[in-house]
N, C-alpha and C positions, 0 to 999 in steps of 0.2 A: 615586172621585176620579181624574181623569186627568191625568197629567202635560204640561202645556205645553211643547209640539216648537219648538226653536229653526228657524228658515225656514233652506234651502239653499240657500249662498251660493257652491256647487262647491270651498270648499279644506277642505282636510283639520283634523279637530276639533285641537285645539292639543291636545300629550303632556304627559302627566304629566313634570314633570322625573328626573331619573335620581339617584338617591339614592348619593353620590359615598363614604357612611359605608357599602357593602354589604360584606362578608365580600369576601377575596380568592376564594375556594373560587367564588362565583358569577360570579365574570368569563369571560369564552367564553375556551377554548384553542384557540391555533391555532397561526403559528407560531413566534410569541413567546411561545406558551404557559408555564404553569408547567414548571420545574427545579429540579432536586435542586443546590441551591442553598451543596454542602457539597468543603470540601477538606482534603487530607490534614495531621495534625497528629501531636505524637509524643506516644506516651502514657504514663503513669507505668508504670516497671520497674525493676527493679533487681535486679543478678547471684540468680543463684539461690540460691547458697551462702548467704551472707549471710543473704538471706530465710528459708531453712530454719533455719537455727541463731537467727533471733528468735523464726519462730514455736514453737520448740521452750525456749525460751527463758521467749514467755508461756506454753505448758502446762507446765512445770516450775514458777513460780511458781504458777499458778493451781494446778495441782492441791497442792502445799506448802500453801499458803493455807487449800485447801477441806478438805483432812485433818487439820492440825496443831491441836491444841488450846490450849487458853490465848490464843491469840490476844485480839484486838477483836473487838465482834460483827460488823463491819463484813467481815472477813477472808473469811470465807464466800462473800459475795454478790461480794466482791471477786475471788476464786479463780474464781469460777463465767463471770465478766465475763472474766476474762483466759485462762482454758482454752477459750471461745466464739471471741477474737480468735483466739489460735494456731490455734484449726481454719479458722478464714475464711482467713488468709493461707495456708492449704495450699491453698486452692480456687482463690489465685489463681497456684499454679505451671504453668508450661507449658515447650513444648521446642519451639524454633526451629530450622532447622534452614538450614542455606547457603541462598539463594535463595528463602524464604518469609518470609513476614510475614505476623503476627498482625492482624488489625482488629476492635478491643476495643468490644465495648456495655455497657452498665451499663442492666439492663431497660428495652433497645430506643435507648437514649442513645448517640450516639458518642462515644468517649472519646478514642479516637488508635488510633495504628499501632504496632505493636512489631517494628522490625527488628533488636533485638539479636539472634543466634543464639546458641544455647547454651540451657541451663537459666536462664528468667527467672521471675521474680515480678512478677506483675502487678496491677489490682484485684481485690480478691477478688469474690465473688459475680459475675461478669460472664460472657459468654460471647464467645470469640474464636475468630474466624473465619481460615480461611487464605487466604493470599492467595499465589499463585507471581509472584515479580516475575522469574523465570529468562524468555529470549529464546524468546518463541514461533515458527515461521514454518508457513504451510500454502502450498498451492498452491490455487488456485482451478476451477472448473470449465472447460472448453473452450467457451468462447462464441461462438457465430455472432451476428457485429454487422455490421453495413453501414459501410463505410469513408465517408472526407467525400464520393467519388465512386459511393457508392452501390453498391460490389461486397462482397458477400457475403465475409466472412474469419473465421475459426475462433482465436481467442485465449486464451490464458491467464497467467496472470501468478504469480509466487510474492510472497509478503507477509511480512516478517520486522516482527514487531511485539516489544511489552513496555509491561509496566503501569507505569506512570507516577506517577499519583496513585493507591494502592489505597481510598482513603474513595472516588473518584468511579468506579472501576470497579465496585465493591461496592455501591454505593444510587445510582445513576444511571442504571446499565440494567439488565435484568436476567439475561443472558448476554453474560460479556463477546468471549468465543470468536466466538459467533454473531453479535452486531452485527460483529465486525469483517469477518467471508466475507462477511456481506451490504452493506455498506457498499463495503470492495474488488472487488467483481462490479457493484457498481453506479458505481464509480470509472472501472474499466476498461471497460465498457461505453460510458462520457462520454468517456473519453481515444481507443479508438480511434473512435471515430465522426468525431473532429475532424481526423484527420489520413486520408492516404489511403494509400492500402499503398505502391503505388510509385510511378513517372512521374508524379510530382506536378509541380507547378509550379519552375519555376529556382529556388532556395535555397527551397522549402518543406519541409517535416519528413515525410518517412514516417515509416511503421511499420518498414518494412525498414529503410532507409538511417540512420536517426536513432534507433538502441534506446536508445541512452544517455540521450538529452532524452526521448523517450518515457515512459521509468522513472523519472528525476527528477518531470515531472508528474505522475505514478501517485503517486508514492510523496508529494507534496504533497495531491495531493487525497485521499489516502488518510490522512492524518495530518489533513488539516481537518476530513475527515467524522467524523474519530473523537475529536478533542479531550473533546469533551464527558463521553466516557467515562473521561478521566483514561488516555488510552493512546499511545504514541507509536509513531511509523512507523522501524524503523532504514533498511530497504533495501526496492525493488521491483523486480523482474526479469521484462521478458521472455521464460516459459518455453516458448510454445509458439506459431508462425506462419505460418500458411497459409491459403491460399485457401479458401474452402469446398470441394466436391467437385464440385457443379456447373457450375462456371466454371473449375474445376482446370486440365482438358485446353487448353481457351480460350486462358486466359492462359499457360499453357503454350508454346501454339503462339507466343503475340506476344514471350513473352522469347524462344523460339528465333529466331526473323524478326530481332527487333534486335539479337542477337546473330549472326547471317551480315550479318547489313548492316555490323556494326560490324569484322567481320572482312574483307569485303568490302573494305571503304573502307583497311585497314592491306595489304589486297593489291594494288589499283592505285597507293598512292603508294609501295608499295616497287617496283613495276613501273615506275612514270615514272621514279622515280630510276634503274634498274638502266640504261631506254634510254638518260636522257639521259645516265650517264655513259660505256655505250658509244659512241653516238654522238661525245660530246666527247674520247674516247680516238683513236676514227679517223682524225678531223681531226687531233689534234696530232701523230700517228705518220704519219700523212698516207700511209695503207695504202689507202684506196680514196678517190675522191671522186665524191661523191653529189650533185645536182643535187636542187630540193626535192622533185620529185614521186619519186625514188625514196628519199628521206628518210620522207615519208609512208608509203609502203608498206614499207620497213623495220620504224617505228615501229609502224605495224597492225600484222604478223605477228610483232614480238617481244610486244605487250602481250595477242595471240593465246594464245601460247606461253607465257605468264608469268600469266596470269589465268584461263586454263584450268581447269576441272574434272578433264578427262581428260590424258594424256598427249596431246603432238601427232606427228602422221606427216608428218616431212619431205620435201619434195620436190626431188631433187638437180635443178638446171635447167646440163646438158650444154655446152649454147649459148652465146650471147652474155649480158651480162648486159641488155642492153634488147629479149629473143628471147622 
């Protein structure tokens, strides 16, 4: 028996509709994908002391209970009940210590965070994890990046971070150290690309001239990349910058160039001032008077004398002064 072939009409067979009831687990990730969708809360504790002296408290009762005769028949099972509790609450003792925090499970459950320090009691049966909320900072690698003008430059940055949320540093990634180097290498790589090392444009931001707006950006897009992890950005510093090695000598040469130009240029207007106010001392003292064309040749051979490289070799003239 063969099946009757619908004729081709050129569009495409109509889709099955998409079944809108499917488990979340089957929806595509990407990059709105699934997150660990959890943040930090405080968990039951209470001073240690305290807690010791209860559970010591129900094994004294319980075992009283389970020894003692004449009792109800009840007292037994009752003893046996409350010598089991005093042991749980010893299981859930721990020691916190200045700058850590406990982040408490209850088989695989999150329960909360325990930042009391000292001897605490917590739930019993659980396991609690440490967490350092003390101030991290590293320094990053020396990265060769291409500035916005496309010159080769050697960078590094230091990163002073701190855990924030510990439920979202804890089940959100899974190194929290390591998302952060990779994150800040990949920050600083986006920050100097956008700006240009030097002689940029009239009021645009280098690298050089602008460290402090540089490091503000860093240290934003370094605290954006890293929210997710429940971690905060305190400071970003500019630790190391220079040119690659290749273009070193290069650019080398063009700061020395604009720096004789720039030096140049503070040489002849201290030179015009120096003539013109010889000159206007002359006249008022009225010691020689000069006619303009040997004005002009005065003016050359003082800005001769004044602008020089070398010392200059005088010429006594014996004669007349128009000889």
């Amino acid at each position: 028996m063969t099946t009757p072939q619908t004729p081709s009409t050129g569009q495409a067979p109509d889709l099955p509709p998409v079944n809108e009831s499917a488990p979340l687990s089957a929806q595509p990730v990407g990059r709105e994908g699934s997150r660990v969708n959890i943040t930090e809360r405080k968990a039951w504790a209470i001073t240690g002391l305290p807690g010791i002296v209860l559970a010591l408290a129900f094994l004294a009762v319980g075992i009283w209970l389970f020894l003692t005769e004449g009792l109800p028949s009840f007292a037994p099972v009752l003893g046996v009940v409350l010598t089991i509790i005093g042991l749980l609450l010893f299981s859930g003792l721990a020691v916190v210590s200045p700058g850590q925090t406990r982040v408490v499970q209850f088989f695989g459950a999150y329960v909360g965070t325990v930042r009391r320090t000292g001897l605490v009691m917590t739930v019993p049966l659980s396991t609690r994890q440490k967490v350092s909320v003390k101030v991290n900072n590293f320094e990053t690698n020396e990265l060769k990046v291409n500035d916005s003008e496309g010159n080769p430059v050697n960078i590094a940055a230091i990163i002073v971070w701190q855990v924030a949320d510990t439920a979202k540093s804890v089940f959100a990634v899974e190194k929290a150290a390591e998302f952060v180097a990779v994150q800040s290498e990949s920050a600083l790589r986006h920050i100097a690309g956008a700006h240009p090392y030097d002689n940029g444009e009239p009021g645009a931001e280098t690298l050089r001239g602008a460290t402090e707006k540089v490091a503000d950006e860093l240290a934003d897009e370094v605290a954006a990349r890293i929210a997710i992890a429940g971690l905060e950005v305190i400071e970003a510093r500019i630790s190391s910058l220079a040119y690659a090695p290749e273009i070193a000598q290069a650019m080398l040469q063009r700061q020395q160039a604009s720096a004789v130009i720039a030096a140049r240029e503070k040489i002849v207007e201290g030179a015009v001032t120096m003539v013109q106010n010889a000159l206007n001392q002359l006249e008022e003292q009225d010691i020689v008077t000069l006619d303009n064309e040997r004005k002009a040749a005065m003016v050359s051979n003082l800005l001769v004398v004044l602008c020089s490289d070398s010392h200059a070799t005088p010429v006594v003239n014996a004669g007349s002064l128009y000889n």
